[in-house]
N, C-alpha and C positions, 0 to 999 in steps of 0.2 A: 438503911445501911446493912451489910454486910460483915459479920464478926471473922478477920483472918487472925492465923496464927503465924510465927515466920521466925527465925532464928537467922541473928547479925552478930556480928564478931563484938568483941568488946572496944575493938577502936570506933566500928561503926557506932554503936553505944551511945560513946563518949561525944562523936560528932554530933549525932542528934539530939542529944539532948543539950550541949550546949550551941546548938544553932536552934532549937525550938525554941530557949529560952531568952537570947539574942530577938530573933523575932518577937518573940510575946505571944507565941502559939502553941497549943500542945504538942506532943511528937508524932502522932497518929495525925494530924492536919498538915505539918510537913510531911509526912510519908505521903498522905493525900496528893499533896500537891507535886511533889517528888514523881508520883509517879503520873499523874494528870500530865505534865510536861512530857514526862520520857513519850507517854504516849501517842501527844498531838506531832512528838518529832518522828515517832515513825510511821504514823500514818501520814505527814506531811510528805515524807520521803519515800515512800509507795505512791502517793497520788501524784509526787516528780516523775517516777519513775516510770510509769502505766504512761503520762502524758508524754514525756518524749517515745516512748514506744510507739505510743500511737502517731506523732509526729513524722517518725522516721518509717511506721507502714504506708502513712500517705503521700513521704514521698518515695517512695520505694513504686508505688501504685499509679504512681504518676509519670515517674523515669519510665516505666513499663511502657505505659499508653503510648509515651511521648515516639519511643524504639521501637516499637511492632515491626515484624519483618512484612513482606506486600504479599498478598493473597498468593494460596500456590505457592508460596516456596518453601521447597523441597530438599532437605539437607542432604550432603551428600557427604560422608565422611571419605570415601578415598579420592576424592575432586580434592578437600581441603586438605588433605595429606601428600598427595602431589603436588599443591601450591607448595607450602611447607617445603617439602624437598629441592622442590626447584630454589625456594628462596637460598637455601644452605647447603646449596653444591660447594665445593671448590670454583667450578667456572666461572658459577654466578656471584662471584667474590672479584673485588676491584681492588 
C-alpha cells in the first residue's frame, strides 16, 4: 500500500465517518473503495467511448468502399457550377 495525504471539508468528515461506521469499515477502505468505483466508471466510459469510435470509423470506411467514384473520373468544378446555375436560373423555375 501506498501512504496518501489529502485534505476534505468537514461535512465531507462527518459523511465518512458516519458511513465507514454504518458499514463496519474503516474510513481509509471506503475511501478505498470510493475510489476503486470512480475509477472502473471511468475507464468503463473510455472503453464505450474508443468502441463507438471505432464503430463509427468502420462504418464510415465501409460507406466509402461502398460510394467509390468509377476509375478516371475526373472532377470538374466549373461542369458542376454550371449545373448549379442552370438548376437556379429564373427560366428553369416552373
Amino acid at each position: 500500500m501506498v501512504r496518501k495525504q489529502l485534505y476534505i471539508t468537514e461535512q465531507q468528515d462527518r459523511a465518512l465517518k458516519r458511513q465507514a461506521k454504518a458499514l463496519g469499515v474503516s474510513e481509509a477502505e471506503l475511501v478505498r473503495q470510493a475510489l476503486d468505483e470512480m475509477l472502473r466508471e471511468v475507464l468503463g466510459a473510455r472503453a464505450h467511448r474508443r468502441e463507438a469510435l471505432t464503430r463509427l470509423l468502420d462504418n464510415t470506411r465501409r460507406l466509402a468502399e461502398q460510394h467509390r467514384l468509377p476509375a478516371g473520373y475526373r472532377f470538374d468544378r466549373d461542369a458542376l457550377y454550371a449545373e448549379r446555375e442552370d438548376r437556379w436560373q429564373p427560366s428553369a423555375r416552373r
